[in-house]
N, C-alpha and C positions, 0 to 999 in steps of 0.2 A: 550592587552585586555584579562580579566581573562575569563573562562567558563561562570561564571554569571551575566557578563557587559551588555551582548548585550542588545539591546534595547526590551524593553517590549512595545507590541501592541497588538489588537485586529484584527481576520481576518476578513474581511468582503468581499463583492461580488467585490467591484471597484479592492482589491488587486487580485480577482480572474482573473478578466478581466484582467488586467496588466500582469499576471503571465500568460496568455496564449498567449496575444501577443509575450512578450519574449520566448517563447517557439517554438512560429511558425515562431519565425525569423529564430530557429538553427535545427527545427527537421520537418520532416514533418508528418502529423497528419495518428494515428493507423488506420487501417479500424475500420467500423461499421460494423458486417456482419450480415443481416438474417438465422434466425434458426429455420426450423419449428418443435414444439412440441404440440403434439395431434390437430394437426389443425391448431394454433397458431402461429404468426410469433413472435418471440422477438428477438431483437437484440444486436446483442454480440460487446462490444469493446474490440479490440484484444490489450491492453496494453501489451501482453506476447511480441510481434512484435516490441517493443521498443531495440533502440541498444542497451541496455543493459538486456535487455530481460524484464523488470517492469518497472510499471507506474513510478516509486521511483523517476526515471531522472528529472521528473518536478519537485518536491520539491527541488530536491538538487540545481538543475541548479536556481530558483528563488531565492532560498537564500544566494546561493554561489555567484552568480552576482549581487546580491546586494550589496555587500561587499565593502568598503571603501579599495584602495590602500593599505593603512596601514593594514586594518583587515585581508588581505587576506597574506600580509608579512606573520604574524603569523601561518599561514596556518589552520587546520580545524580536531576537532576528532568527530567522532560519533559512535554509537553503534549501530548493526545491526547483524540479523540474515543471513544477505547477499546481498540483492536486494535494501537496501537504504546504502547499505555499496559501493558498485558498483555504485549507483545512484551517491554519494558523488563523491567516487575516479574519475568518469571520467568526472563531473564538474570541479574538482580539479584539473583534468590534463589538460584541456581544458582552466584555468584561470591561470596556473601555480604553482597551488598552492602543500605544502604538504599534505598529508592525513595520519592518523592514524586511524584503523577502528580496535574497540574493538568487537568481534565476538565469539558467544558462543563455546566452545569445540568442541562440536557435531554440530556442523552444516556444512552441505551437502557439500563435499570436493570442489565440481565445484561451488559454489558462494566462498569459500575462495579462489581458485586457480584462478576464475574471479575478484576477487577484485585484486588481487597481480598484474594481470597480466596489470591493471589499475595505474597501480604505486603505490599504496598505501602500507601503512606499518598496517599489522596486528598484533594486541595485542589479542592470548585468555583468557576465563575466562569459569567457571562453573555456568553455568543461574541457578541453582538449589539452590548452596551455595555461590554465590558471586556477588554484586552488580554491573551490568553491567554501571548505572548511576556512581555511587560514583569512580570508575575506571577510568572513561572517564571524569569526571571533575577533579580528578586528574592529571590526563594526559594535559588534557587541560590548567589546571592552570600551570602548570608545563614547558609548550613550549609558553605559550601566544599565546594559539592558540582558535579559535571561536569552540566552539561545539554545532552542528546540530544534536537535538534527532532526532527521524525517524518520531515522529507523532506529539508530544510537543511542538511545534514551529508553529508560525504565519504563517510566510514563507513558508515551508511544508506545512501546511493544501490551503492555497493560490493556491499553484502549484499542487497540487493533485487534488484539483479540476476543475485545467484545462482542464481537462481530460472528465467533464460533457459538459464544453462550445463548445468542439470540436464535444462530442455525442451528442448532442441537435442540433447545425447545421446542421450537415450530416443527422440525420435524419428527420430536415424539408424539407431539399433537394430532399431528398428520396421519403418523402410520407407528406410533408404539414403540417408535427404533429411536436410539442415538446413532451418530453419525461412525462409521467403521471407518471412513476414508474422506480426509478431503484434498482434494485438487486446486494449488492456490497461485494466483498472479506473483511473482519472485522479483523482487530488485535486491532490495536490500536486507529483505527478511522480515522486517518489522510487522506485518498482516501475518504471515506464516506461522513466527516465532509465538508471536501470542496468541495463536490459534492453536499450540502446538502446549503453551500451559495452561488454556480455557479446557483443553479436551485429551488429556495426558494419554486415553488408552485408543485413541484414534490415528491411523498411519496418514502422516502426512507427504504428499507430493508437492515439490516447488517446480515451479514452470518459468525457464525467462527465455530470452531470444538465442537464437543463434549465434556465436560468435560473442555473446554477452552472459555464457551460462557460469560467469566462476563459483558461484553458490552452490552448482551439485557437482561442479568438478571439486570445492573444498569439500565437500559430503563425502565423494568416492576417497578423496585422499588424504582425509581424516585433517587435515590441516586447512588452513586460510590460504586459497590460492588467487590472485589477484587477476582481473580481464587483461589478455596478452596485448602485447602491441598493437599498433593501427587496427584495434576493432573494426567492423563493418559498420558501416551505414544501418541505420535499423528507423522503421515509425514506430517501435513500442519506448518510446522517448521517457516514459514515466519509469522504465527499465533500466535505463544506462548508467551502473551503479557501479566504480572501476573495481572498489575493493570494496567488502563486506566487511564485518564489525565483530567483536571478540563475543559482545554480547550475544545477538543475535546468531550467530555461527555456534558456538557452546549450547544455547536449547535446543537446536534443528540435530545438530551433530549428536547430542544426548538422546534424544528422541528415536534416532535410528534414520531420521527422514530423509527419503532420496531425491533428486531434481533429475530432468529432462529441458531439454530443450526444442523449439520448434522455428519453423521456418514462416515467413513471411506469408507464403502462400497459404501455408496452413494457418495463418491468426486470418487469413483474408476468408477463408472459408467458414472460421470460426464468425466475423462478424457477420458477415451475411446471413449467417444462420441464425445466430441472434436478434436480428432485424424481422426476418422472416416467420421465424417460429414462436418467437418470443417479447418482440415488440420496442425490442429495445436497441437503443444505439450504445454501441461500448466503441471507444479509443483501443489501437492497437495492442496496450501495455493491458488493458482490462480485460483482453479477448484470447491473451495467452494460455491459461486455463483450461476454457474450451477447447481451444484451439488443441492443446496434448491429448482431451479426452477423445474429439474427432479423430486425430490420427492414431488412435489406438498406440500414443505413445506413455499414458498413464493408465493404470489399473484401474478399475471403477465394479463396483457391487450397486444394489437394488437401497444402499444407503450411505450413499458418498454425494458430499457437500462439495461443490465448484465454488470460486469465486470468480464472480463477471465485475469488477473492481472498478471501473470508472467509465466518463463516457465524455473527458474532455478533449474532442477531438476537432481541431480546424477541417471546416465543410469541403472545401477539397483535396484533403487528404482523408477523407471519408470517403469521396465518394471515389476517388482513386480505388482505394482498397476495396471498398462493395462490388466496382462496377470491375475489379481484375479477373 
């Protein structure tokens, strides 16, 4: 089966449902944690507390186990900044499959040394002047193996938003409520978009970086607007996504769902406070989230769902950010 055989589908909510039963057969579910801010309780789902430290593992594990015997012979490439590169490789290992995970140059030594150590085979590339897509179906076509984008796939968005079905229970559990609002880490939609069919009457907020927000600039202008020229330097690295996906842009877009964007400062504020209040280490790209609600740049109610999306971050560029 080439790169571009696999079957074309629409996500919708039943695959969500599905993609979270399989998910709570083999993993057990992230906390929810209360967080109070100016008064305010919101609650955080700690996806960083995923064995492979991100939410990514449902996407990959949904789609990887879906695989027909034969598909999974061929083994599986995808491209990734890290966290759905690790999501991939230890479904892969777990199904016996091969992995090939095309990985930008610059990205954070501890998500490439965590994929390796996943059994995966790493291919780098330059995200700046080389096309991380055209590589990896390359690649793909080349071993007759299935390739799994990180957000661009039915499958992924499915199992990403398993990740609402488990936050919406635990917090009727909690307090009697489903979730009215969540607040979600933004690259390339994939967490968002199927949070956004897990929980169709909940308003959804996307959060990415500065200089990296095309996903609520496509929001404001009803179209796919693609990250402008020489972007900025950013550490929410899991974020740097140039252009968004027809799929994933068409639920958000349907939804009504709006983005923000935030600054460095503000994600550095957000981790520290995560560390502090809540125990947890998140990577810059996982700390965006928070990072809007602190700055009172997202709306939040006494039942809005955060996500704290991952926590693969190299130790000095951790502690850069804690200690700014």
């Amino acid at each position: 089966m080439t790169a571009q055989s696999h079957t074309i589908r629409t996500p919708d909510r039943e695959g969500v449902l599905r993609a979270a039963e399989k998910i709570a057969a083999i993993l057990p579910p992230t906390p929810l944690l209360p967080l109070e801010i100016d008064g305010r309780t919101i609650w955080c789902k700690a996806e960083s507390l995923q064995p492979i430290g991100a939410f990514k593992i449902r996407g990959a594990w949904h789609r990887l186990s879906d695989l027909s015997e034969a598909e999974r012979a061929g083994g599986v490439v995808a491209f990734s900044s890290g966290n759905h590169a690790q999501g991939i490789a230890w479904s892969a290992r777990r199904l016996g499959m091969t992995a090939t995970i095309v990985m930008p140059a610059d990205a954070p030594q501890a998500k490439v040394d965590a994929t390796r150590a996943l059994g995966a085979n790493v291919v780098t590339y330059d995200r700046m002047t080389e096309s991380r897509e055209a590589i990896s179906v390359k690649l793909a076509d080349e071993h007759g193996a299935i390739l799994v984008p990180s957000f661009d796939d039915p499958w992924v968005v499915e199992g990403q938003g398993s990740a609402a079905i488990e936050a919406a229970d635990q917090l009727e559990a909690m307090t009697g409520k489903r979730p009215t609002r969540m607040v979600i880490c933004c690259g390339g939609g994939g967490l968002a978009s199927g949070c956004a069919l897990a929980l169709p009457d909940t308003q959804i907020t996307v959060v990415e970086p500065e200089g990296w927000g095309d996903f609520g600039e496509s929001l404001r202008q009803g179209h796919i607007v693609p990250v402008g020229p020489n972007p900025p330097p950013t550490r929410c690295d899991a974020l740097q996504t140039l252009r968004i996906a027809p799929l994933t842009f068409d639920i958000l877009h349907g939804r009504g769902a709006i983005g923000v964007a935030v600054t460095e400062t503000e994600v550095a504020a957000a981790m520290r406070l995560a560390m502090t209040s809540l125990g947890l280490v998140l990577e810059p790209g996982g700390a965006v989230a928070l990072a809007a609600v602190l700055a009172g740049k997202a709306q939040v109610d006494d039942s809005t769902v955060i996500t704290l999306s991952g926590r693969n971050v190299d130790l000095p560029t951790y502690a850069a950010m804690i200690g700014a």
